[in-house]
Each structure stands twice: as structure tokens, then as C-alpha cells.
C-alpha positions in Angstrom: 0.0 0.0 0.0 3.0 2.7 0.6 4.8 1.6 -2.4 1.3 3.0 -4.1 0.7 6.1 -2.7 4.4 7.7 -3.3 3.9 7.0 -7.3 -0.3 8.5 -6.7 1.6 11.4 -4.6 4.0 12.0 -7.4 1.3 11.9 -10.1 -0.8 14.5 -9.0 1.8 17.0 -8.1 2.5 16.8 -11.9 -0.9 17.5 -13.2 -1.2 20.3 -10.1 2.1 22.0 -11.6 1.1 21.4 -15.2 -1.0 25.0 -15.0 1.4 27.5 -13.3 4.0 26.2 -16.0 2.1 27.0 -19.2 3.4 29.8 -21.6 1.0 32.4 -22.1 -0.2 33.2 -25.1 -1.7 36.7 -26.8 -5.2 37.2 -26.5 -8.1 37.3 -28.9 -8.9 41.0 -29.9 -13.0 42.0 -29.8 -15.0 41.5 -33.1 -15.8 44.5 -35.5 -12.1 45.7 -35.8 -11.0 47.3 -38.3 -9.7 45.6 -41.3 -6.2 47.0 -41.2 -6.0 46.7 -37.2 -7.5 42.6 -37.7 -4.8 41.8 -40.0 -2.1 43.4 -37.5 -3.3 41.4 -35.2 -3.4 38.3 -36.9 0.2 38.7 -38.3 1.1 39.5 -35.0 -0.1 35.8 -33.3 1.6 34.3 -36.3 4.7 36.2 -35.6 4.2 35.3 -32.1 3.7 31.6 -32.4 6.7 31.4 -34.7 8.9 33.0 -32.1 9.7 36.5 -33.6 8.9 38.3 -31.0 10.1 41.7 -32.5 7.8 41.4 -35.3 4.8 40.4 -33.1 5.6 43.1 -31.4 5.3 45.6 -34.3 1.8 44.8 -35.7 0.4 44.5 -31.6 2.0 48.3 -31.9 0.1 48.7 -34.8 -3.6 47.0 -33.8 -2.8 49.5 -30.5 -2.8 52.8 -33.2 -5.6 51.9 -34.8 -8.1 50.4 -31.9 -6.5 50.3 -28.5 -7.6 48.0 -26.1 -6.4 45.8 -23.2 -6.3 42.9 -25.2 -3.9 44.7 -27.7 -1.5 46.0 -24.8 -1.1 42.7 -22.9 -0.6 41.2 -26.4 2.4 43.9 -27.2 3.7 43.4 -23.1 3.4 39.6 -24.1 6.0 40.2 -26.9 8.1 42.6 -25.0 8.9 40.2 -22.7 9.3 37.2 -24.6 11.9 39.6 -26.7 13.8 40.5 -23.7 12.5 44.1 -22.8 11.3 43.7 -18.9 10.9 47.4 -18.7 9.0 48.0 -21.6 6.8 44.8 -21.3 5.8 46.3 -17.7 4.4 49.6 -18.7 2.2 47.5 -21.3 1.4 45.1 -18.7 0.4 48.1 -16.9 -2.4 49.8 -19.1 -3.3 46.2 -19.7 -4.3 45.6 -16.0 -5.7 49.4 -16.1 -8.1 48.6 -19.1 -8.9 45.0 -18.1 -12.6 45.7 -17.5 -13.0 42.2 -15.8 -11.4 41.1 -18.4 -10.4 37.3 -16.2 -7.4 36.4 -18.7 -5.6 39.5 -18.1 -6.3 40.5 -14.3 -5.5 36.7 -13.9 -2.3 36.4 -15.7 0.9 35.3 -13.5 2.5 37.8 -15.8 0.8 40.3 -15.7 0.5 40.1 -11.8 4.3 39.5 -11.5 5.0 43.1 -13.4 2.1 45.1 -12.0 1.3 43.8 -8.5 -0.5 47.0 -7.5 -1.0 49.9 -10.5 1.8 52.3 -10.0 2.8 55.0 -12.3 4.0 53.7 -15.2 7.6 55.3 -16.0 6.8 56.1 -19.9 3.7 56.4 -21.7 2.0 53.7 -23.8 2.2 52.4 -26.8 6.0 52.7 -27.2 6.3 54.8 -30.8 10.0 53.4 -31.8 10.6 49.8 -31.2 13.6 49.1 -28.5 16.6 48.4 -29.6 19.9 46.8 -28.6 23.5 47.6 -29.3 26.0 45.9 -30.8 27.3 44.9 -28.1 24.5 43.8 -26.0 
């Protein structure tokens, strides 16, 4: 009977952890967009999926020009930090929680929660206009 209920133990830690691991992923955009801003946005997930997270991150810029949302800044904040921009990908995070609305995936998100515990002041204003870019030797 105890050489069963280790393995059992085992076993359900595993499908316990399975959710706090998952990646997030961008978030669906409300119907009726404009054309130009629903292509962004679909170009955007593709870019995403495929890993180029600098490109994702330039049509979420985009969809946020054209029909900002919360759904388009957690998507751009999404990108930022998979790129490797903490900074920027917080004050996105930020007027994502701001905007939320109830909105469950985004007030819920470990992410978002882990870069905007409580609302403070973001340090620059949202969207960023130029995309961030690295040095040479960075």
C-alpha cells in the first residue's frame, strides 16, 4: 500500500504543476475591428507563435494605433517580454491591468501580476512609438 501512494503522490503534483507552467499566449482582440487593425493582429499571433517576437511586437504596436484596447497591450507586453525588454513589457502590462474591465485572462495572468502587482505609475507612456533596440554589443 505505501509503495502506491508515493507514485499516486507523485502523479498529481505533476498534473497540479502542469498550470502555473504554461506559456502564455496573446489574447483574442474584440470582433468589429477594423480591417487594417485585424490583419495586424493576426500577423502579429503568427509572428508570435513562430517566435519572432520583435515582429509580433510591431503589428500589436500597430492594432494599438488603430483600436487600442487591453487585449492589444497585454498582447504587445506579451511580446516585449518574450523579446527580452522587462521594462518595456511592464508599462504594457500596466495599461493592460488598467483597461482589463473584468477582463479574467488579463487581471489573472501570472505575468501580468508579476510586473504590476499593484497599478503604480508607469515610467513612460504607452504604446512605445520606436521599437527598443539593442547595441551591438548587447
Amino acid at each position: 500500500m505505501q509503495k502506491m501512494v508515493f507514485p499516486i503522490f507523485v502523479l498529481g503534483l505533476v498534473f497540479i504543476s502542469v498550470p502555473i507552467f504554461a506559456e502564455e499566449q496573446p489574447l483574442p482582440i474584440q470582433e468589429g475591428l477594423k480591417p487594417k487593425a485585424s490583419q495586424h493582429h493576426t500577423e502579429g499571433i503568427e509572428n508570435f507563435n513562430q517566435g519572432n517576437y520583435e515582429e509580433a511586437y510591431k503589428h500589436f504596436r500597430e492594432v494599438l494605433k488603430i483600436a487600442p484596447s487591453a487585449e492589444g497591450y497585454f498582447n504587445g507586453a506579451l511580446s516585449l517580454h518574450k523579446w527580452g525588454y522587462p521594462k518595456e513589457a511592464a508599462n504594457f502590462f500596466y495599461y493592460a491591468k488598467k483597461y482589463a474591465n473584468g477582463n479574467v485572462n488579463i487581471l489573472q495572468s501570472d505575468l501580468v501580476n508579476q510586473y504590476v502587482p499593484i497599478l503604480p505609475k508607469p515610467q513612460r507612456r504607452a504604446p512605445v512609438r520606436q521599437a527598443p533596440y539593442r547595441s551591438e554589443g548587447s
